[in-house]
N, C-alpha and C positions, 0 to 999 in steps of 0.2 A: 195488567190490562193494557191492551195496545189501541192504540188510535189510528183507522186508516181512512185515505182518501183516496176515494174512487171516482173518477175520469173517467167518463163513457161519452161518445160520439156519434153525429146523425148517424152517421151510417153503421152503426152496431145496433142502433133501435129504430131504425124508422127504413122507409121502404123507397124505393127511386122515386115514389109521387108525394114521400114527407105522411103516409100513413105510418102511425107509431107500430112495430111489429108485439102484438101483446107477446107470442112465448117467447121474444128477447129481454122484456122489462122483466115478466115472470120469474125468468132465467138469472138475471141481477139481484132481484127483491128476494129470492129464495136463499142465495147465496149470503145478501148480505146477512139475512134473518138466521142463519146457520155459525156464520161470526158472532152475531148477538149472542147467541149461544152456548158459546165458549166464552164468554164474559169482555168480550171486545167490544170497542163502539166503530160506527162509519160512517162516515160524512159522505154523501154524492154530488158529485158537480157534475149536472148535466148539458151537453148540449140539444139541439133539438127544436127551440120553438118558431122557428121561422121554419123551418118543411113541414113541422106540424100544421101552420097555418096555412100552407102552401094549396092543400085540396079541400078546405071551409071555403075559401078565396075563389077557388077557381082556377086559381094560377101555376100553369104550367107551360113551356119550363119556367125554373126560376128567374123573378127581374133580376135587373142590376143594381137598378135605383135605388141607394143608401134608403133613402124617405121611404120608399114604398115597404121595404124590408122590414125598418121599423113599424111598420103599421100591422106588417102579417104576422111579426115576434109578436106582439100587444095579441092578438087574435090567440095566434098559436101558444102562447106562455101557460094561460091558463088550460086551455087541452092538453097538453104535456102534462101539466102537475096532475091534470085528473087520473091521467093514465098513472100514474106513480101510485097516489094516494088507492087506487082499487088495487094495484101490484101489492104495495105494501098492506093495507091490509088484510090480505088474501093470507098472508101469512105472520098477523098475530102486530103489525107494526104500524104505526103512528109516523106518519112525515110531514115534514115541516118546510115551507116555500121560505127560501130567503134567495134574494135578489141584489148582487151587490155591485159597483160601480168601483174604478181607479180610487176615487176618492178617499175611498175606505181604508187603504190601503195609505197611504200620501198622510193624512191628519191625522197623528197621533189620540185625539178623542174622538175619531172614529172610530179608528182601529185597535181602541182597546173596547168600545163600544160594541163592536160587531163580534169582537173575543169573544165577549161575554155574552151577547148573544146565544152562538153555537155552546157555547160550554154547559149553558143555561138549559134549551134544547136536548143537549147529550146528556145531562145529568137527569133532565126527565125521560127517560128513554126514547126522544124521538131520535129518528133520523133525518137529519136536515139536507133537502134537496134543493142546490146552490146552482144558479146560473148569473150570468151578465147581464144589470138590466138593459135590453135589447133594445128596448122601445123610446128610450130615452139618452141613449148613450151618445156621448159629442163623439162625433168623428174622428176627433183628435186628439180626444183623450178617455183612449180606451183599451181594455184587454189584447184586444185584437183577436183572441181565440180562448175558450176554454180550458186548452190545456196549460197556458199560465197562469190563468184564473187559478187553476186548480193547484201546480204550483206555491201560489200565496196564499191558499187557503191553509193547507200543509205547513208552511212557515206558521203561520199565525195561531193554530193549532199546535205546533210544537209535534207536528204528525211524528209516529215510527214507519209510515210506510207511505207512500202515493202512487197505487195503481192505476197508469195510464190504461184502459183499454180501447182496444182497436183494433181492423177487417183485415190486422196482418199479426203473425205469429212473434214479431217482437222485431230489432232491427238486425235485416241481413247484410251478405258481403258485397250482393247485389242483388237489382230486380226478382226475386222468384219467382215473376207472370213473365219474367223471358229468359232467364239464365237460369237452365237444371242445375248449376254445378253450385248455385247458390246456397249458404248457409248461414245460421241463426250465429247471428254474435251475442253468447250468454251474460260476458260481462263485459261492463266498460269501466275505466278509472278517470279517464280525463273526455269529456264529451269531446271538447276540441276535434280531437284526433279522431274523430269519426264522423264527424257533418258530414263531409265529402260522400258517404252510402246513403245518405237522407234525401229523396226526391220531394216533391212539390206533394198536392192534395191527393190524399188516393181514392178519393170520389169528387164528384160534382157538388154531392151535398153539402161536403164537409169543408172548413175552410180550416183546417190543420193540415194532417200530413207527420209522416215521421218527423220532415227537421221541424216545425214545432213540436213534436214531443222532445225532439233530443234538446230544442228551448229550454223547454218547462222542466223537461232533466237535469239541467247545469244548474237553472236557480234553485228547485227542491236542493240538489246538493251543497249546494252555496248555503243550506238550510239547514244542515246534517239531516238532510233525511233521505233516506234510502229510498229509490225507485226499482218498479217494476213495469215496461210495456210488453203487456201484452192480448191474446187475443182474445175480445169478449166472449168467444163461441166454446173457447176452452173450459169443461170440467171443470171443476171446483178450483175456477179460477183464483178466488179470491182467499181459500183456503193455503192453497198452497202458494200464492205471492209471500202471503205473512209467514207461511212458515221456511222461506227459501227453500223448497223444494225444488232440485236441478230441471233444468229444459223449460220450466212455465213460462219463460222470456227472456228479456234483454232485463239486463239488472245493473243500475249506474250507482255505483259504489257513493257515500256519502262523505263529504270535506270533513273534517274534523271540528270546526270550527262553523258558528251559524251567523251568518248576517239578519240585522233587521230586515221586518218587512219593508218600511220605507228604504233602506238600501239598497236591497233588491229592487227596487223600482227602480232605479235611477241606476243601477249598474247593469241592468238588463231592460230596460222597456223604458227608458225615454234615448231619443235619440238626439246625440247632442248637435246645437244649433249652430256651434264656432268652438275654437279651439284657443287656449290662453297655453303659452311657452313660459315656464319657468326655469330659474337658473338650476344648478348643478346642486347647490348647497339648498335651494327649499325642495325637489325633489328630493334629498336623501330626508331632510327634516319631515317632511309628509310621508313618506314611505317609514320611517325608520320611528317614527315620536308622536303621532296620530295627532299632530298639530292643524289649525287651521290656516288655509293660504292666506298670507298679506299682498298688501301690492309691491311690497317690497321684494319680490321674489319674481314678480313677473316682469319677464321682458319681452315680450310680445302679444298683440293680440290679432286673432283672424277673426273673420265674422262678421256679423252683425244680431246680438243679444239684446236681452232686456232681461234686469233683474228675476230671477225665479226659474230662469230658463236654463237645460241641460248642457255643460259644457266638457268636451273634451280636454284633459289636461297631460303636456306632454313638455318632455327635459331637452335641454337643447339638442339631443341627438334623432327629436322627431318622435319618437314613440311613444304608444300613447300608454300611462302610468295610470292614470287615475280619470273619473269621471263625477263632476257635480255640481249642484246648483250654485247659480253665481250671484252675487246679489250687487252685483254694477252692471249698468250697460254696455257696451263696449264702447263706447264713445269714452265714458267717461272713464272706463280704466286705463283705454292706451293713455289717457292722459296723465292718470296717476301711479303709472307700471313706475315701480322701482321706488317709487317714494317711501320711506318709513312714516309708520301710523301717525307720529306727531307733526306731520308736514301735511297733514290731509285736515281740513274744513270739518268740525264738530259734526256737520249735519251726515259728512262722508262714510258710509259703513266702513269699519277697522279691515270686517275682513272679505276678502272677495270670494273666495269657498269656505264656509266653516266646517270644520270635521266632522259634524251631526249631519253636514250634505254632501261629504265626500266619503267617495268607495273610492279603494284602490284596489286595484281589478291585478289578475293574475300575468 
């Protein structure tokens, strides 16, 4: 029995004025209801409720207005799920609204909270229909787009599959709306190596775009789990993702190796705030011994932080090694860089990244 995550985007379901297109939901729900079938489960992360609310509202074109947006997701959130909920059960299936935030992700009793959740859901045969709560999201600490979202769903899920789809055939060698000589890249090993073919949003609607999918592809893989983008409009799309059948898309090979959910958070989606220099000898000890940074180790600090906050971590040759959260200020660590733990004041945190906040990144 396989578990997949399915990523769908405004513009694979909704229409340039943010009308849901019912034979595209239909088109999804029937699919999934077909995987059910063969004894698979699916999770859906949708995007969608801010176009949804977009022609309730009135409002056309789209504002800009952070505020106002949240006010048309709240409108639009629940018109989306309605359309879902007649999709699905149009064909025999039960879906379930879960709504989730960064947070969920970040506090371990959330985030085995919200496991259980979906597990809970999937074991009653529903289908759980996931988005970002939209209406209430801090500005600053947020998804930023569904296709990560979806991403950590798959991590947390322990997914075998995360089908991003979208209004393009998977990712090419270039534009295909301007270069005939353009073709589909089947597979990728290292995302890296390929951002450069990732352009910006391919609609107005949507606020992704390839390179957020080839995002949401590194960390799935960061996840072991295997991706698939491609296009919603395709045939038994979601048939043949799971069963790697050739040409369905761009297919990003999975790491061997899976990182936590909070890891990924903080090696992919917090952006760090300053940067701490450590010597020669705690770089090889953090890379080589999955130890926690002391101050003993660092000799420089750049920035200006505060406890909690995302820090870049780099060897005196400049490059960056590792990423994580710090639990000094910078004030107070340039003070304390290089001291050993028994020279620092009881009330002093021992360590300045602990290993449970540190990723070392590739």
């Amino acid at each position: 029995m396989a578990t997949v995550v399915v990523k769908v985007g405004t513009s694979s379901i909704t229409d340039e004025r943010g009308h849901v297109v019912e034979a595209a939901m239909a088109k999804l729900c029937s699919e999934v209801a077909e995987l059910r079938k063969g004894g698979d489960r699916a999770v859906v992360v949708t995007s969608g409720a801010i176009a949804a609310g977009l022609p309730v509202l009135g409002l056309y074109p789209r504002p800009t207005d952070l505020a106002v947006l949240q006010a048309v997701a709240a409108v639009g959130q629940s018109r989306l799920m309605g359309h879902y909920e007649r999709a699905l059960e149009a064909v025999g299936i039960i879906g379930g609204q879960v709504l989730l935030a960064p947070l969920d992700f970040m506090h371990r009793a959330q985030y085995l909270h919200a496991r259980e959740t979906l597990r809970i859901l999937l074991d009653l045969g529903v289908v759980p229909v996931i988005n970002e709560n939209d209406a209430v999201a801090d500005d600053e600490i947020r998804f930023g787009d569904n296709d990560r979202l979806a991403a950590l769903v798959a991590n947390l899920l322990q997914a075998d599959l995360l089908l991003l789809l979208t209004d393009a055939a998977g990712l090419f060698t270039a534009d295909p709306r301007v270069d005939e000589q353009a073709s589909l890249v089947e597979e990728v090993r290292e995302v890296d190596q390929v951002l450069a073919l990732a352009g910006g949003a391919g609609t107005s609607r949507g606020s992704g775009g390839m390179a957020s999918k080839l995002a949401a592809a590194k960390i799935a893989a960061w996840s072991g789990v295997r991706v698939v983008i491609a296009s919603a409009e395709r045939a038994d799309v979601l048939r043949d993702a799971l069963a790697g059948a050739p040409g369905v898309g761009t297919v990003v090979k999975p790491r061997p190796a899976r990182l936590s959910a909070r890891k990924l958070w903080i090696a992919f989606a917090l952006a760090p705030v300053g940067t701490v220099v450590v010597d020669a000898g705690a770089k090889e000890a953090l890379m080589g011994k999955g130890v926690s940074l002391l101050p003993a180790g660092v000799r420089e600090v750049r920035g200006e932080f505060a406890p909690g906050d995302a820090v870049a971590v780099t060897g005196p040759d400049g490059e960056i090694f590792a990423k994580g959260l710090v639990r000094h200020t910078s004030k107070a660590l340039s003070e304390w860089a290089g001291r050993r733990t028994s020279e620092l004041p009881p009330e002093v945190p021992k360590e300045v990244v602990h290993r449970d906040d540190l990723v070392i990144l590739p």
